[in-house]
C-alpha positions as CSV (number, residue, x, y, z in Angstrom):
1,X,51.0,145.4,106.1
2,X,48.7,147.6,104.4
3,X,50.8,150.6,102.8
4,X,51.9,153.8,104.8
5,X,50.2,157.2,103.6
6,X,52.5,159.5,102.1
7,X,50.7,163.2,103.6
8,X,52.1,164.8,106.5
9,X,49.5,165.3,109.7
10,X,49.1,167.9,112.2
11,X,50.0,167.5,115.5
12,X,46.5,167.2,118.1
13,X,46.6,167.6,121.6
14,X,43.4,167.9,124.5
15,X,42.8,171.1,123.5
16,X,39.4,170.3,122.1
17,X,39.5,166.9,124.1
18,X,35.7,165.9,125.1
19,X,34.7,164.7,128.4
20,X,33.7,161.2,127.5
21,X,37.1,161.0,125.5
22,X,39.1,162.3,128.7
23,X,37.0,160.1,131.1
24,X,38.0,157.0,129.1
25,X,41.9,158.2,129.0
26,X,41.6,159.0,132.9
27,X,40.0,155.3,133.5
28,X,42.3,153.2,131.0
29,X,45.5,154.7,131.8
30,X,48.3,153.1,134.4
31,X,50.4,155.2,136.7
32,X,53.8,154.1,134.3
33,X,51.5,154.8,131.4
34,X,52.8,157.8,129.0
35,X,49.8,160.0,127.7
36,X,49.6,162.8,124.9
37,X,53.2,161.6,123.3
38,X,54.7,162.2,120.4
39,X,54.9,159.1,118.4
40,X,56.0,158.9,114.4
41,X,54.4,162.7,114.0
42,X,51.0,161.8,115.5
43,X,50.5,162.4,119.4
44,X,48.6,159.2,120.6
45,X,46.6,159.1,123.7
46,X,48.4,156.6,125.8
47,X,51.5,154.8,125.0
48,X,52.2,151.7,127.5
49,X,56.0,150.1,126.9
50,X,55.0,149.2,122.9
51,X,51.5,149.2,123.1
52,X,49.7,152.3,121.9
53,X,46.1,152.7,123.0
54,X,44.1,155.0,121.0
55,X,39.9,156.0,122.1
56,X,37.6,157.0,119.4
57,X,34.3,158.0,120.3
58,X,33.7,159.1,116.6
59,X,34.1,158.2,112.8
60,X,37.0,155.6,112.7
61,X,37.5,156.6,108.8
62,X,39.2,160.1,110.1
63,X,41.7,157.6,112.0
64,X,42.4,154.9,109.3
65,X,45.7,156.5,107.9
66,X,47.0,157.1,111.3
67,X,46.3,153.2,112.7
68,X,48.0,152.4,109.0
69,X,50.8,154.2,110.2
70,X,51.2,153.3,113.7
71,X,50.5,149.4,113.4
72,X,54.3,149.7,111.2
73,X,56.2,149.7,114.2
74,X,53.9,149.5,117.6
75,X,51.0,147.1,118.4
76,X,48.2,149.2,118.6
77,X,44.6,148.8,120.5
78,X,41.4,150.6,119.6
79,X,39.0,151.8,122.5
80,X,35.7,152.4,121.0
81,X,32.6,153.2,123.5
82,X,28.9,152.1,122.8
83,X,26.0,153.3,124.6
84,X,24.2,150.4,126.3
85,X,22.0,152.5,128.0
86,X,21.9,156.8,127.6
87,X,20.4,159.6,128.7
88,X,19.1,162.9,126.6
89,X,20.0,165.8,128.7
90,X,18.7,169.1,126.9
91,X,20.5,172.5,128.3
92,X,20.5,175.9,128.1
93,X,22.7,178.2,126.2
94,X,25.7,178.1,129.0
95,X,26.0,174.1,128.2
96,X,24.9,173.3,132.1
97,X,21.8,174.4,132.7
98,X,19.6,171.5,132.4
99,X,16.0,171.8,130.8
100,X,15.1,168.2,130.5
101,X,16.5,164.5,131.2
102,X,15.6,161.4,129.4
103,X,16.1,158.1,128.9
104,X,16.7,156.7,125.0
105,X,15.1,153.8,123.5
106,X,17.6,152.9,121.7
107,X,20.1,150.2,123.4
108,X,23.6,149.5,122.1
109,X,25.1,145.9,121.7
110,X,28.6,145.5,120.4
111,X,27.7,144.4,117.2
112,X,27.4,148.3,116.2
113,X,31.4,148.1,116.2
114,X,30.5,147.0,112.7
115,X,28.5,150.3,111.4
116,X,32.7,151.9,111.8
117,X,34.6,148.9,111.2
118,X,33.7,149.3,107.6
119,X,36.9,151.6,107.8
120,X,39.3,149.2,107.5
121,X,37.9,145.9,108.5
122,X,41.3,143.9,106.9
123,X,43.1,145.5,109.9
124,X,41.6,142.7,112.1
125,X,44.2,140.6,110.1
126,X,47.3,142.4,111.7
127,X,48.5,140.6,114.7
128,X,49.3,143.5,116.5
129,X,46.1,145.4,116.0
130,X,43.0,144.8,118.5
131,X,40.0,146.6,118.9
132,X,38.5,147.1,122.8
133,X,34.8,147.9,122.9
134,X,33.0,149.6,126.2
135,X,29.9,149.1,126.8
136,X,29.2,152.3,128.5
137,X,26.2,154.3,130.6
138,X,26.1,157.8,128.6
139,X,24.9,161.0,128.6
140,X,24.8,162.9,126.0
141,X,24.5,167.1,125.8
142,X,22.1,168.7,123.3
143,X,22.1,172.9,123.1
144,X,19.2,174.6,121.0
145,X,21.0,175.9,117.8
146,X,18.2,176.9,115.2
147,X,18.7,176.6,111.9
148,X,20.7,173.2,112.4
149,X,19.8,169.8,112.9
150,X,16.9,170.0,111.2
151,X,15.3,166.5,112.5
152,X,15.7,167.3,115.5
153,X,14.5,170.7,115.3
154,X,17.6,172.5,116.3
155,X,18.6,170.7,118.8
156,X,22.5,170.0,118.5
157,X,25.0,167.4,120.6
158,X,27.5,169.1,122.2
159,X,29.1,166.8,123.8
160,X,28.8,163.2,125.5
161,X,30.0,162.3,129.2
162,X,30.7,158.9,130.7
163,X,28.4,157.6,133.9
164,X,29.3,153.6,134.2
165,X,31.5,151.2,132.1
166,X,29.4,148.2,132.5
167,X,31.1,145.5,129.9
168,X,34.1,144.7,127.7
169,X,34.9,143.1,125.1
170,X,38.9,142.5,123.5
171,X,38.9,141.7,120.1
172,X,41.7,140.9,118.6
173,X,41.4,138.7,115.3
174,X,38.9,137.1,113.1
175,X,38.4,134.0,115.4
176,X,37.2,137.1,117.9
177,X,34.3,138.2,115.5
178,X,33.5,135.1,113.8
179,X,32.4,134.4,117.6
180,X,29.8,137.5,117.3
181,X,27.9,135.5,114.4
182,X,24.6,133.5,116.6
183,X,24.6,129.9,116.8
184,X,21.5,130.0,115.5
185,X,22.2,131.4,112.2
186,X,21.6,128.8,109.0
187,X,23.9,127.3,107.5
188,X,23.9,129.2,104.6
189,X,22.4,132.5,105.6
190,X,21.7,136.2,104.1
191,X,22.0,139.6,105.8
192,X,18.5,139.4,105.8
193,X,18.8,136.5,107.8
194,X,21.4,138.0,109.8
195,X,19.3,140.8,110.8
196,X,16.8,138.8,112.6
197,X,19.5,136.4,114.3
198,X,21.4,138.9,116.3
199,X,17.9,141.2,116.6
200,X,19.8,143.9,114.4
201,X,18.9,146.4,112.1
202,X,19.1,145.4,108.4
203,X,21.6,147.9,107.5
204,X,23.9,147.0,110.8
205,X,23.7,143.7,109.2
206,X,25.1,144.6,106.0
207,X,27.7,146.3,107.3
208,X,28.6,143.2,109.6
209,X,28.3,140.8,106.2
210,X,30.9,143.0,104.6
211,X,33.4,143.4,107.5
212,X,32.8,139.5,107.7
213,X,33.5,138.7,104.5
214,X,37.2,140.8,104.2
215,X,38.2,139.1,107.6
216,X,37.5,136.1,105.3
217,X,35.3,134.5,108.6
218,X,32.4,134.3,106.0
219,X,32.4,134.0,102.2
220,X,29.9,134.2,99.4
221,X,28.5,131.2,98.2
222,X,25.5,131.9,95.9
223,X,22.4,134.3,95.6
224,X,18.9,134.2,96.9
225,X,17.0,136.7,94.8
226,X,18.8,139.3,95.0
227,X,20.7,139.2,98.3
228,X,23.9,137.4,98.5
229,X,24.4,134.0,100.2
230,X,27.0,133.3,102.9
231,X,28.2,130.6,104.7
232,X,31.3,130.4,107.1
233,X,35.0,129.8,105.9
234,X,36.0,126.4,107.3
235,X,39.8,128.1,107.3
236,X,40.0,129.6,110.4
């Protein structure tokens, strides 16, 4: 078990709680189900028996000590949503009133688990730690702000709220993700290579080589050029 931090936390209730982040508590919770409870100085969002389920819908590096801690005495599952399809709503200084609706290009598959799972990717290895991914039906909030978000030319996300859960997937060990890696990938295979098998960006494919490699479901075997060379482990 990976060690416990030593720094004390503060206490975080739904006081700044987000609508996609209480749409996911209000759809994942059972009626026996405790939410917002105390557990080992961190409130959690729903504790079932021994099983704590925690949603992130942001950076999972601001949640790594806490999992650390958590995962010491409780089996923990992490709910992570991903956008499969979403909308670009654009609103007025109140936060309601709508200016424009669109749909994005961009379509998310639950390989971009991996783009956060660079966090702590040896946590796979726990057998009480899983991770849930949603593949969800978003919209997200943008308000004007100038003088931020410069590539977007002020405009700002505000927040993000839940239309559809349309897919889910447990995964729960390195068996799990190994089965994320395309039958069609080579034998012996570079991110490079990776990229074009699961029709990924390079850089998502990096970051699914390296979370690979620590769950030990792939290994290093050589170079091409420049890029490493993997193959899979034969040990799982």
């Amino acid at each position: 078990m990976p060690s416990r931090p030593t720094e004390t936390h503060p206490i975080i209730g739904t006081l700044n709680e987000k609508p996609l982040h209480a749409a996911l508590k209000t759809l994942l919770a059972k009626p026996s189900d405790n939410l917002e409870v105390e557990v080992k100085g961190y409130v959690v969002d729903i504790l079932r028996d021994d099983l704590i389920i925690e949603i992130q819908t942001g950076s999972f590096s601001k949640i790594r000590k806490k999992l650390i801690n958590l995962l010491d005495q409780h089996s923990v599952r992490l709910v992570y949503p991903i956008p499969r399809k979403k909308w670009i709503v654009k609103v007025e200084g109140d936060g309601e009133t709508r200016i424009s609706r669109r749909k994005s290009p961009r379509r998310g598959a639950v390989e971009d688990i991996f783009t956060e799972l660079v966090s702590f990717p040896y946590l796979i290895k726990e057998k009480n730690f899983c991770i849930e991914v949603l593949l969800t039906q978003e919209e997200e909030f943008r308000k004007h702000e100038p003088n931020r978000a410069w590539r977007r030319k002020g405009w700002v996300t505000q927040e993000r709220r839940l239309l559809e859960v349309v897919d889910r997937h447990l995964l729960c060990n390195p068996l799990d993700f190994a089965a994320l890696l395309p039958e069609s990938i080579q034998d012996e295979f570079t991110s490079t290579d990776l990229a074009h098998a699961t029709n990924q960006r390079r850089r998502l494919a990096g970051q699914m080589a390296y979370c690979l490699r620590e769950m030990e479901v792939i290994k290093v075997v050589g170079k091409r050029g420049r890029a490493y060379l993997y193959s899979r482990t034969t040990s799982l």
